[in-house]
VOPAGU-2260 file (C-alpha; in pm, 1 decimal, decimal comma):
REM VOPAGU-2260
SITE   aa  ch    i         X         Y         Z
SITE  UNK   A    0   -2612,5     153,0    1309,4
SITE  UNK   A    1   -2615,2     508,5    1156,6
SITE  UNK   A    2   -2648,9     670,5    1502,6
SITE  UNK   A    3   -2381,0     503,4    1631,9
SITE  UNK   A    4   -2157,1     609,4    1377,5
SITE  UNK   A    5   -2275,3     946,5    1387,7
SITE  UNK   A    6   -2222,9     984,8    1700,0
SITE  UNK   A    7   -1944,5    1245,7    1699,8
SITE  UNK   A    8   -1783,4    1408,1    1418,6
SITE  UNK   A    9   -1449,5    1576,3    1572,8
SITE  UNK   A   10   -1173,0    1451,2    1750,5
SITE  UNK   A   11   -1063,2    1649,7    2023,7
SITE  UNK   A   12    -671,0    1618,8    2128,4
SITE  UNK   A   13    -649,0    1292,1    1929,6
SITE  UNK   A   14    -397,3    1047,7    2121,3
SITE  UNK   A   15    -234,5     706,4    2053,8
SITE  UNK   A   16    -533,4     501,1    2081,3
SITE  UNK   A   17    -662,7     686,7    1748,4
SITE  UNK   A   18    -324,7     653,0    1572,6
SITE  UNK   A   19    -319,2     246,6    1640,5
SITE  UNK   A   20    -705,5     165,6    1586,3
SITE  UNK   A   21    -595,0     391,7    1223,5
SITE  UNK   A   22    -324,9     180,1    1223,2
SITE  UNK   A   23    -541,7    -180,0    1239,4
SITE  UNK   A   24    -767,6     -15,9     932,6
SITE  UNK   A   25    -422,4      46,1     734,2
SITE  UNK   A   26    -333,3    -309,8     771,3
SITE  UNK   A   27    -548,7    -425,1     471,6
SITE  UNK   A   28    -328,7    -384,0     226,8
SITE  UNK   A   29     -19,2    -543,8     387,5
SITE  UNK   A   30    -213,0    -857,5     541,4
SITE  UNK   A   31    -408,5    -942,1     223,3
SITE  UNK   A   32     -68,6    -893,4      44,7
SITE  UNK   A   33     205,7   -1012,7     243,4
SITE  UNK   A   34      51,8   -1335,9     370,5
SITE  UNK   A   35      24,8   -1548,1      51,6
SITE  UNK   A   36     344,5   -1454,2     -64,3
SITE  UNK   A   37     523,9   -1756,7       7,8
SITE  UNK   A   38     285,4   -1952,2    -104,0
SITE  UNK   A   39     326,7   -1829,5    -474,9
SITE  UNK   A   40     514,9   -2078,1    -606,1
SITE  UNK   A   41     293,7   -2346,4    -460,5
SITE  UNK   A   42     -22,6   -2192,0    -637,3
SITE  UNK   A   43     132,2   -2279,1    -953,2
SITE  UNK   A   44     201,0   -2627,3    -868,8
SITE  UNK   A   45    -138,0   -2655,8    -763,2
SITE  UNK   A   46    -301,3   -2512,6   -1039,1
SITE  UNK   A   47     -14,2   -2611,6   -1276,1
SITE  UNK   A   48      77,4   -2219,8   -1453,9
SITE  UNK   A   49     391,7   -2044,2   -1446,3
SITE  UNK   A   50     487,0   -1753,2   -1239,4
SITE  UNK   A   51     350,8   -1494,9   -1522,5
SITE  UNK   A   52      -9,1   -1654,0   -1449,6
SITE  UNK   A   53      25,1   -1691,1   -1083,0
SITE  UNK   A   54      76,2   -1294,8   -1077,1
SITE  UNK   A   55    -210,2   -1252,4   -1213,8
SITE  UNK   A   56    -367,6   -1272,6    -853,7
SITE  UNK   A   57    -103,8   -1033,6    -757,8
SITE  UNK   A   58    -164,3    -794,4    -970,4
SITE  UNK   A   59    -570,6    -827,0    -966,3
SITE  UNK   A   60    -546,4    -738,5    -599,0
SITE  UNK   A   61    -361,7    -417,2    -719,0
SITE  UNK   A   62    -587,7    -320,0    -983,7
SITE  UNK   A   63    -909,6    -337,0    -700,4
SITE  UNK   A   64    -725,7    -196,0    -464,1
SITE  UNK   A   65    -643,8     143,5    -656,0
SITE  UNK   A   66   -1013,2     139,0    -873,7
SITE  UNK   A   67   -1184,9      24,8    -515,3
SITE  UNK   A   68   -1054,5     369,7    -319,4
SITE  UNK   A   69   -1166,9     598,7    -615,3
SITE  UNK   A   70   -1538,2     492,4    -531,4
SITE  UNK   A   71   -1468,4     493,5    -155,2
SITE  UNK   A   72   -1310,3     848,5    -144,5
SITE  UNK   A   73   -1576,8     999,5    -310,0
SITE  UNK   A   74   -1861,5     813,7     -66,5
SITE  UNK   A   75   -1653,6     915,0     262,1
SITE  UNK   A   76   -1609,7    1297,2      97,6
SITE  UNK   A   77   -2010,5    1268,2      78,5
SITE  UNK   A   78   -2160,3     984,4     396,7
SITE  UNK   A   79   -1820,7    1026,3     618,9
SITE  UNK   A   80   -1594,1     781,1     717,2
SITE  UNK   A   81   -1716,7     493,7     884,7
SITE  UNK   A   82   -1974,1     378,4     675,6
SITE  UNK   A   83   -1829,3     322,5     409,0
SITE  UNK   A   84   -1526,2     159,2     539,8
SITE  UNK   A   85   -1790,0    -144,6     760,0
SITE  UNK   A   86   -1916,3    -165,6     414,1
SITE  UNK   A   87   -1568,3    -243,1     252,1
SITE  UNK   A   88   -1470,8    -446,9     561,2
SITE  UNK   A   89   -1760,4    -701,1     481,5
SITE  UNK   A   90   -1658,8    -711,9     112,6
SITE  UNK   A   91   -1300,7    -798,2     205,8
SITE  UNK   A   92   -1464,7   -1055,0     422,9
SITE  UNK   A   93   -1625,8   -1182,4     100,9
SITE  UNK   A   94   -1333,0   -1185,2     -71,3
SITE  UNK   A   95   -1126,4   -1380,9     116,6
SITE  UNK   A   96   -1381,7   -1733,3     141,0
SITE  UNK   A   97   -1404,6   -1645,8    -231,7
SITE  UNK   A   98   -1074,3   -1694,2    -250,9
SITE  UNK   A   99    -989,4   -2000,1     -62,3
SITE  UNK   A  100   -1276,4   -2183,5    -253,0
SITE  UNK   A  101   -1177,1   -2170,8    -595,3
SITE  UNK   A  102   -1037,4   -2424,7    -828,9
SITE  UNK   A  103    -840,1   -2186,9   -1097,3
SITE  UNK   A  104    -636,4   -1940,7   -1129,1
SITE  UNK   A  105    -851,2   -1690,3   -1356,1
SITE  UNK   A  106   -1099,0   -1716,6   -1072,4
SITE  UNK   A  107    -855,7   -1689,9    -784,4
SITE  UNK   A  108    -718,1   -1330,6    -963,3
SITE  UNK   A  109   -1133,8   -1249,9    -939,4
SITE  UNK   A  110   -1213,8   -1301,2    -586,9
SITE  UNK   A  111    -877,3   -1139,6    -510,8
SITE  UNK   A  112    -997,7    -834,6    -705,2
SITE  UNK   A  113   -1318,6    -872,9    -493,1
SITE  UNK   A  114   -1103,6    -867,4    -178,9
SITE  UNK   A  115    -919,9    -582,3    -283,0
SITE  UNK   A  116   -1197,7    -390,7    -339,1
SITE  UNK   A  117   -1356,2    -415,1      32,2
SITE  UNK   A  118    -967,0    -368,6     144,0
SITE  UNK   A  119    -896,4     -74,7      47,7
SITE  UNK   A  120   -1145,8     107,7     210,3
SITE  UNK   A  121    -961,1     132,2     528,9
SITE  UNK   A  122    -651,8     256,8     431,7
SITE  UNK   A  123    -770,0     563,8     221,0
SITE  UNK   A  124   -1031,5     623,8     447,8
SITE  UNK   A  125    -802,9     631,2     774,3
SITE  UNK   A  126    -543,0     856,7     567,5
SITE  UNK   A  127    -876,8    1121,4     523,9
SITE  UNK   A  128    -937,1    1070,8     914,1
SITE  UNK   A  129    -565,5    1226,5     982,6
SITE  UNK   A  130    -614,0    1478,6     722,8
SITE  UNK   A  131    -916,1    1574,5     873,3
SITE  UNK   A  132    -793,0    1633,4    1234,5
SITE  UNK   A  133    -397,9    1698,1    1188,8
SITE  UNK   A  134    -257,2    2020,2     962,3
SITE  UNK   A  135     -22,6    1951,1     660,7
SITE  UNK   A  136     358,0    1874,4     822,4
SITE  UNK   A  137     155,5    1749,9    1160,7
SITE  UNK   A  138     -51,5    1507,3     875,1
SITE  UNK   A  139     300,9    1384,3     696,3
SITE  UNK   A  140     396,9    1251,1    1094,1
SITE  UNK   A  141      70,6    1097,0    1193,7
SITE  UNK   A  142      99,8     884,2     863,5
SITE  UNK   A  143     470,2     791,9     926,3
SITE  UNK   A  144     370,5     675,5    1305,4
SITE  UNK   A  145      64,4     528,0    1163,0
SITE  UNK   A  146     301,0     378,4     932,4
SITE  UNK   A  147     528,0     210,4    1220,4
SITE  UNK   A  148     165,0      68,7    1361,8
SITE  UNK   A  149     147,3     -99,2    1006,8
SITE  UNK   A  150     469,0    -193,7     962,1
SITE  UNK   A  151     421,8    -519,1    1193,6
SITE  UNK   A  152     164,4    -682,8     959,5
SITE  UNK   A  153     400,9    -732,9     646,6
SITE  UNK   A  154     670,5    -835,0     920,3
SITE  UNK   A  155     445,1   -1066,7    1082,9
SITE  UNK   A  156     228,8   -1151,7     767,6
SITE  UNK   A  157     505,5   -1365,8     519,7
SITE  UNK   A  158     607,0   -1555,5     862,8
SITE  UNK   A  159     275,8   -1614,6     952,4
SITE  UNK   A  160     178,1   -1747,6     595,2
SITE  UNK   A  161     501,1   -1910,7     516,7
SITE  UNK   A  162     436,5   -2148,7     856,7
SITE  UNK   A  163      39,4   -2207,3     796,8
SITE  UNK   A  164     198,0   -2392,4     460,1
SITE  UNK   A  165     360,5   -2598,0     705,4
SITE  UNK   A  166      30,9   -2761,1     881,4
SITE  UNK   A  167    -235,4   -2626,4     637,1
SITE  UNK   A  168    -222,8   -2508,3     223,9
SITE  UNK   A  169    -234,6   -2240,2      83,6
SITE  UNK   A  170    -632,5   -2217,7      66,2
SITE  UNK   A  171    -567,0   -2178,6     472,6
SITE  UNK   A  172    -394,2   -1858,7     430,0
SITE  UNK   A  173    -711,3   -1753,2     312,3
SITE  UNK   A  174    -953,7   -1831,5     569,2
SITE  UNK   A  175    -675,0   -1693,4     825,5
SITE  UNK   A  176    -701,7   -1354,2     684,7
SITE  UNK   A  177   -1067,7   -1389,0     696,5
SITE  UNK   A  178   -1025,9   -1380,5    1041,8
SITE  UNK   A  179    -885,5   -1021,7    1026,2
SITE  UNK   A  180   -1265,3    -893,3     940,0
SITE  UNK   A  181   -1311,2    -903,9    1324,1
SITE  UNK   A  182    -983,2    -715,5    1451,9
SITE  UNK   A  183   -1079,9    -429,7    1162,7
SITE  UNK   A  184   -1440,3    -374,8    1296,3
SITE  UNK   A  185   -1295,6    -401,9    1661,9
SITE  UNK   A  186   -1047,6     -77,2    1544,8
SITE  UNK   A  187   -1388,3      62,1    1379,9
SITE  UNK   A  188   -1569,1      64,4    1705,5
SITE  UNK   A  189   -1312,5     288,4    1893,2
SITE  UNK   A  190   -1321,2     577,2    1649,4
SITE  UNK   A  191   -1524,2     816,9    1596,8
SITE  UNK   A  192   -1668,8    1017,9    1298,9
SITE  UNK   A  193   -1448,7    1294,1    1162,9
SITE  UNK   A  194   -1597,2    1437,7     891,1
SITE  UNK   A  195   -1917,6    1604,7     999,0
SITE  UNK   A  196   -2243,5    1674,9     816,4
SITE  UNK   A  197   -2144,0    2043,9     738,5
SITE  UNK   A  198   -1824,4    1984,1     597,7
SITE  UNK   A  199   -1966,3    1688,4     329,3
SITE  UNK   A  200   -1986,8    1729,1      -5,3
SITE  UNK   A  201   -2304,0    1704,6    -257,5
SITE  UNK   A  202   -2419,4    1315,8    -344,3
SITE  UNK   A  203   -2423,0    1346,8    -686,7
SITE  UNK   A  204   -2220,2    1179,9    -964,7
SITE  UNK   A  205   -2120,8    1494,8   -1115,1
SITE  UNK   A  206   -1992,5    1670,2    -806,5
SITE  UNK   A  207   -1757,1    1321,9    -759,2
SITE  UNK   A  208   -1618,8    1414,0   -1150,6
SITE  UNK   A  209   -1601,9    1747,7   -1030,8
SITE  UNK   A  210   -1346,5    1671,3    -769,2
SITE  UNK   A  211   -1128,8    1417,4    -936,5
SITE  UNK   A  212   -1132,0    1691,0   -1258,0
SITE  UNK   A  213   -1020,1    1924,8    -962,9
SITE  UNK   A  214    -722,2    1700,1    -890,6
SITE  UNK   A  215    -635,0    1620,3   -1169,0
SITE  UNK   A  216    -543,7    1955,2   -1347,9
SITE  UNK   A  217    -366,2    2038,0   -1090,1
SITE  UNK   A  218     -29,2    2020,8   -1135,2
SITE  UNK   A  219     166,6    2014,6    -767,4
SITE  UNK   A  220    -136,2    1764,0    -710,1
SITE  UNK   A  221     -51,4    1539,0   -1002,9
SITE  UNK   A  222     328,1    1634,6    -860,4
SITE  UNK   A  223     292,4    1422,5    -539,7
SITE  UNK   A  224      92,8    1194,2    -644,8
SITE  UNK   A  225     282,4    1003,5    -964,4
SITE  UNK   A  226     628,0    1037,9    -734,5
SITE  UNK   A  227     428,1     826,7    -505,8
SITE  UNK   A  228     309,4     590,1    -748,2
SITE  UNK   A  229     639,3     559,0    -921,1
SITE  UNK   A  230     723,8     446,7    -577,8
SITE  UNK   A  231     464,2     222,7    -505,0
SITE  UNK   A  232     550,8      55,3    -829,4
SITE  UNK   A  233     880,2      -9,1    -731,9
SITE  UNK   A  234     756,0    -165,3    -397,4
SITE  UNK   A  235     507,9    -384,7    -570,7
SITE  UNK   A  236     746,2    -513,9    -812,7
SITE  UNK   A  237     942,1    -612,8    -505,8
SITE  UNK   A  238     639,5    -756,4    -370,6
SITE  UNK   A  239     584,2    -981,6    -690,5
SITE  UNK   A  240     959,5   -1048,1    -757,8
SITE  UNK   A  241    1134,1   -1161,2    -461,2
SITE  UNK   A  242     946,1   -1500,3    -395,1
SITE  UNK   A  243    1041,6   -1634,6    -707,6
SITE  UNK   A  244    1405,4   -1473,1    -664,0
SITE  UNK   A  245    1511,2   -1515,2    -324,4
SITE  UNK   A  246    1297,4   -1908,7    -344,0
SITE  UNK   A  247    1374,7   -2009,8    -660,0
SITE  UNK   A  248    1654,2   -1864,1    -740,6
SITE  UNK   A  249    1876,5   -1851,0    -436,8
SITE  UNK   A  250    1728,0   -2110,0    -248,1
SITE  UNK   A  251    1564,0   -1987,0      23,5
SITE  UNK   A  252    1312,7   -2171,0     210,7
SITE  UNK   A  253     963,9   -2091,7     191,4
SITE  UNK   A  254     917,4   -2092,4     535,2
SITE  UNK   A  255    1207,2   -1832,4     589,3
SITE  UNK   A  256    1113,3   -1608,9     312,3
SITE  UNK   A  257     943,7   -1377,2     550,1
SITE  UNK   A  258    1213,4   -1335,0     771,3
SITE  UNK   A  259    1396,4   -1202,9     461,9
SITE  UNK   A  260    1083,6    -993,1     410,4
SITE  UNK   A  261    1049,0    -870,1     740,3
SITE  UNK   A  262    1397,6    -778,1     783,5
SITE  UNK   A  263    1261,7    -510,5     491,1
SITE  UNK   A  264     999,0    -405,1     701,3
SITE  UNK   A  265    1231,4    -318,8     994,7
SITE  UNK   A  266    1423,2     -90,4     729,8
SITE  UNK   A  267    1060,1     154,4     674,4
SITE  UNK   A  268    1010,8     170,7    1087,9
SITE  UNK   A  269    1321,2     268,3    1125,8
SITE  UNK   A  270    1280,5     501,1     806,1
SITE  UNK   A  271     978,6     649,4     917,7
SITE  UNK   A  272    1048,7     695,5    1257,7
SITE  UNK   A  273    1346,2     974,8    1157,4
SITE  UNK   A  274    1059,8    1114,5     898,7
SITE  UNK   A  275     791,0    1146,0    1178,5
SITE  UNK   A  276    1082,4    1383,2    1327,5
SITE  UNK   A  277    1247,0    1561,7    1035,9
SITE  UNK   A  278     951,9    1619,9     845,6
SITE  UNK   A  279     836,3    1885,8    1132,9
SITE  UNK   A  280    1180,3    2048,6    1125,4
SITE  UNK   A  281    1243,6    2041,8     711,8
SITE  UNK   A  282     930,8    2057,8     612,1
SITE  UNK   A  283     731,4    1792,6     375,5
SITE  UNK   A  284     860,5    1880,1      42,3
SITE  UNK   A  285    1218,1    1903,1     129,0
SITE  UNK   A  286    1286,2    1558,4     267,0
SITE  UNK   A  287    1051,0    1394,1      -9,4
SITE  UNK   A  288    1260,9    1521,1    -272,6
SITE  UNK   A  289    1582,3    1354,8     -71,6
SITE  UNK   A  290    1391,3    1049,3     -40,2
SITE  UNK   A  291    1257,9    1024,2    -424,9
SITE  UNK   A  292    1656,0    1108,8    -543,2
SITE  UNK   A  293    1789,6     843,9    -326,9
SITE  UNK   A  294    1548,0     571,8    -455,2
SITE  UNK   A  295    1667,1     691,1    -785,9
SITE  UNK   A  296    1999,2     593,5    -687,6
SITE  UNK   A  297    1942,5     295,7    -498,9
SITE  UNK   A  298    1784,9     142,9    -792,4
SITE  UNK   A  299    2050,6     255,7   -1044,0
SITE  UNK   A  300    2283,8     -12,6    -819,5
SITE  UNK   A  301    2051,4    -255,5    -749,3
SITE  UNK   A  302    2051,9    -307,1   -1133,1
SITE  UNK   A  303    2412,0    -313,6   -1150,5
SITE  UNK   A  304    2445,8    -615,0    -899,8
SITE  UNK   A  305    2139,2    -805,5   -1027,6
SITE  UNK   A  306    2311,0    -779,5   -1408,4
SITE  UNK   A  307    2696,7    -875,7   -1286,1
SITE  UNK   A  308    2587,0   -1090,8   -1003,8
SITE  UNK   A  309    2856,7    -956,8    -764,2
SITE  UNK   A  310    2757,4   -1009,0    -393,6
SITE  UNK   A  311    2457,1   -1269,1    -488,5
SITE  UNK   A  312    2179,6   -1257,1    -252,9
SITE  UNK   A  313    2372,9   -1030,4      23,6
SITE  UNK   A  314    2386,8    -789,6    -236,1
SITE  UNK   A  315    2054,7    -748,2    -394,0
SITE  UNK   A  316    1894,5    -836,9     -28,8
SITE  UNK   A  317    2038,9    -554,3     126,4
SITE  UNK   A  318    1970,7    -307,6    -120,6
SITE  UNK   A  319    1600,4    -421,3    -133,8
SITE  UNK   A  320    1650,3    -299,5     246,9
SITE  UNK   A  321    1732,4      57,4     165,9
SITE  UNK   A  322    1490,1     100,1    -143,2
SITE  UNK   A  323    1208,9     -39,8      55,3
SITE  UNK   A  324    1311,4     141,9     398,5
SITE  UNK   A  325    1286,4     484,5     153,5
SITE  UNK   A  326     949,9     382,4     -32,8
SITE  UNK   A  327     752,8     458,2     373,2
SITE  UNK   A  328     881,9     781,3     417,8
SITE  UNK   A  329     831,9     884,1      -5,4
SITE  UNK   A  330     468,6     760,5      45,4
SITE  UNK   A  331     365,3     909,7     379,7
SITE  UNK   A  332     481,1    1263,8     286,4
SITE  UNK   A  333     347,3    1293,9     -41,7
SITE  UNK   A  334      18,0    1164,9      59,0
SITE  UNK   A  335      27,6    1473,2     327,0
SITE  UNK   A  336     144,8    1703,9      37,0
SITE  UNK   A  337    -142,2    1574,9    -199,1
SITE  UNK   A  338    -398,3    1557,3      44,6
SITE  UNK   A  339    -297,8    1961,9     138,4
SITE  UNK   A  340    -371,3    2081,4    -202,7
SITE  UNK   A  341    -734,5    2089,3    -167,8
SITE  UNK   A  342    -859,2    2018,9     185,1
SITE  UNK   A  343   -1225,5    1978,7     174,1
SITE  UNK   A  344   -1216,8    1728,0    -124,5
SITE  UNK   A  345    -899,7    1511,9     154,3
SITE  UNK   A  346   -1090,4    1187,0     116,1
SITE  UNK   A  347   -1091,7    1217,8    -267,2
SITE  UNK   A  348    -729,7    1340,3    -294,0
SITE  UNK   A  349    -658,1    1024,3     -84,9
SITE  UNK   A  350    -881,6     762,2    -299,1
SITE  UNK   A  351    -686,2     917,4    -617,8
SITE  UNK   A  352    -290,0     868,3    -499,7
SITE  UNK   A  353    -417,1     549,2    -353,4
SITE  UNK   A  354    -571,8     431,1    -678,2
SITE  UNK   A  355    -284,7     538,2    -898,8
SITE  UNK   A  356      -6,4     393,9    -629,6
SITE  UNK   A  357    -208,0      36,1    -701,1
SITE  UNK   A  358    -242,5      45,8   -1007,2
SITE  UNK   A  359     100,7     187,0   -1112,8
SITE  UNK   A  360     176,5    -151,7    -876,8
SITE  UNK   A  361     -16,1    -356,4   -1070,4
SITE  UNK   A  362     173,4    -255,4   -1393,4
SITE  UNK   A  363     524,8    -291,9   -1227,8
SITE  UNK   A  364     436,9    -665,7   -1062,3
SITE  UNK   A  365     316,2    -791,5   -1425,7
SITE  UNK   A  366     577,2    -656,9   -1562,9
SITE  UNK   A  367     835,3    -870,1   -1364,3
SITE  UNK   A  368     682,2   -1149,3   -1443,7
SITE  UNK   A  369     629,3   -1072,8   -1791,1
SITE  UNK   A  370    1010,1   -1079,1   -1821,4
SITE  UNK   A  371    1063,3   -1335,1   -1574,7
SITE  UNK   A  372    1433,4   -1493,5   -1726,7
SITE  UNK   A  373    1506,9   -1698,3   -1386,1
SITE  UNK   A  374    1703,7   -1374,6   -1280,7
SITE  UNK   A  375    1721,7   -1102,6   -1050,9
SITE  UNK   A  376    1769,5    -804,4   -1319,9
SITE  UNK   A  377    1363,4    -799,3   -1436,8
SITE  UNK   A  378    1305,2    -721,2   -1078,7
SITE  UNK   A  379    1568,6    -450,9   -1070,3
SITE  UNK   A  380    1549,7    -342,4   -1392,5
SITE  UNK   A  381    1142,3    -232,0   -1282,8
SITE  UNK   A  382    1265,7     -98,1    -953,0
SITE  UNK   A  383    1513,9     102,5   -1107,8
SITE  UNK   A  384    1310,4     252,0   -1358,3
SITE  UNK   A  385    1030,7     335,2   -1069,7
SITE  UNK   A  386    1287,3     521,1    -813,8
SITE  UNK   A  387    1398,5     714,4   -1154,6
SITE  UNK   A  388    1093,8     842,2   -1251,6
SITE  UNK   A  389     962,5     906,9    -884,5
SITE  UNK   A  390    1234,8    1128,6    -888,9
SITE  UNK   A  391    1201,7    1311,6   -1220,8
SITE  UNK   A  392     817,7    1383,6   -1153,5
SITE  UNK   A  393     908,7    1514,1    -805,4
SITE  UNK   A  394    1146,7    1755,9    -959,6
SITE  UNK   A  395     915,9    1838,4   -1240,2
SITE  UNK   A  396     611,6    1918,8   -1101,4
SITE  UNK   A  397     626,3    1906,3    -726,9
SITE  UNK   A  398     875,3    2261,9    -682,1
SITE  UNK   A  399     804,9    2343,2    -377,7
SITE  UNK   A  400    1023,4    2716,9    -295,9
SITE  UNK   A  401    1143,7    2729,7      38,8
């Protein structure tokens, strides 16, 4: 197995094959995510808790998640890429038949920590592969196409899981994205190794502290990676939020939930299809800033229609549409910017954004159902606050002179 993945370690003139099999690897997060989500309110009935204890699965997936990629980054800065991220497929694997097996909800929220912790591997490992090949502004594009790859699993995801409740339960969902083991390791196959043996770092614990300590005192680092967070919070509040909102409070079918969703999803293609063009024209820092300030004030009226109500579900739908189109193109350019600061330690700058992102997610999607009134405004009032201080960090500590 080791020779095989050893077999090369550069990627010469990298085309669209290597952007889509990225692409499958990024789909973790989104198809372990997006899937359930109509099936939340039906986990409580089964297991008879209210949404605030139903979340906890939610937001146990986002804690893995971002502690899972601090352990991966540091193995792929120090074994290379494709190791570790078989060994986090299996895990994930793992994961999910935990998951469909168990009888509570405390133990659902463990295996789905379990499964978050094998998913995660791909994503922050296939975000070091493009910072290993492509330059900085060339890096912020890759993600955003990489991004549009991506961006049919949380379309396709909701639908898919929203009809499996119709001729299975929700324990089905499960065993479905089981299934996705085998497309991951498939994408594995066709890529090679991109870090090679001369560029990887020391195997000991204290060269891993080293790096983080690296990152972490450094301010433009810190910069891009807390606007992204902020940002990521926002999304996962939406994540946690809107199938209690949109199902129990306006109605909609659980079945048609993820067209709502994946109407959403649409929004960040088209998002970061202009960024995979701008960005190489304005540069990385420039249009992150515009996107962090107009999250900022998207949220602002988001909160404004969810407190007076006016415009109902059109309203707050279709300014989910433009916060979530903007959270893409925040999130692919300052993982680029972070991931520039210090290129040889890319896999650990990577496993670090990714880990706060998740668990800055984690925080936001409790916190909506912590104040979970059978209204929209806990959901805005956390998305608001997120696209505010996305922005403020951005102009704080980011300042990027052109």
């Amino acid at each position: 197995m080791s020779a095989g993945l050893e077999a090369r370690s550069r990627v010469a003139n990298p085309g669209p094959l290597f952007i889509a099999a990225l692409g499958v690897l990024m789909c973790f997060g989104p198809m372990a995510i997006d899937m359930y989500l109509p099936a939340l309110p039906a986990i409580g009935l089964a297991f008879d808790v209210g949404q605030d204890k139903v979340q906890w699965s939610l937001s146990a997936f986002f804690l893995g998640f971002g502690v899972g990629q601090i352990v991966w980054g540091a193995l792929a800065d120090r074994l290379g890429r494709r190791r570790p991220v078989a060994a986090g497929i299996l895990l994930y694997g793992i994961g999910c038949i935990g998951c469909s097996l168990t009888n509570d909800i405390g133990h659902l929220a463990i295996w789905r920590f379990v499964q978050a912790l094998g998913a995660c591997a791909g994503p922050v490992l296939a975000r070091a592969m493009v910072r290993d090949v492509f330059g900085r502004d060339r890096a912020a594009s890759v993600l955003s196409l990489m991004m549009l790859v991506m961006g049919v699993a949380p379309m396709v995801a909701p639908i898919l899981g929203g009809h499996i409740l119709l001729v299975g339960t929700w324990r089905t969902i499960f065993w479905v994205q089981a299934c996705f083991v085998v497309v991951a390791f498939a994408g594995l196959i066709s890529l090679p190794e991109t870090l090679p043996a001369d560029r990887r770092q020391a195997s000991r614990l204290s060269g891993m502290i080293r790096s983080y300590g690296r990152l972490l005192t450094d301010r433009r680092y810190l910069g891009y990676a807390l606007c992204s967070s902020f940002i990521y919070g926002g999304m996962f509040a939406y994540v946690s939020g809107t199938p209690f909102v949109y199902i129990e409070l306006f109605g909609v079918r659980p079945e048609n939930y993820g067209y709502l969703f994946g109407v959403n999803i649409v929004g960040m293609i088209i998002v970061n299809t202009i960024n995979s063009r701008v960005v190489l024209k304005f540069g990385t820092d420039r249009v992150l800033r515009m996107g962090c300030l107009l999250a900022a004030a998207v949220g602002l009226a988001l909160l404004g229609f969810a407190v007076t109500g006016v415009g109902g579900l059109v309203a707050i739908a279709s300014l989910l549409f433009l916060f979530m189109g903007l959270t893409g193109m925040i999130a692919a350019n300052a993982m680029a910017g972070g991931m520039s600061i210090i290129p040889e330690i890319a896999g650990s700058a990577s496993a670090l954004s990714g880990a706060l992102q998740f668990t800055f997610g984690a925080i936001a999607g409790s916190a909506v159902g912590s104040l979970a009134n059978g209204t929209a405004v806990p959901l805005a009032g956390v998305i608001c606050t997120c696209g505010i201080a996305s922005a403020i960090f951005n102009l704080a500590l980011v300042r990027r002179f052109y």
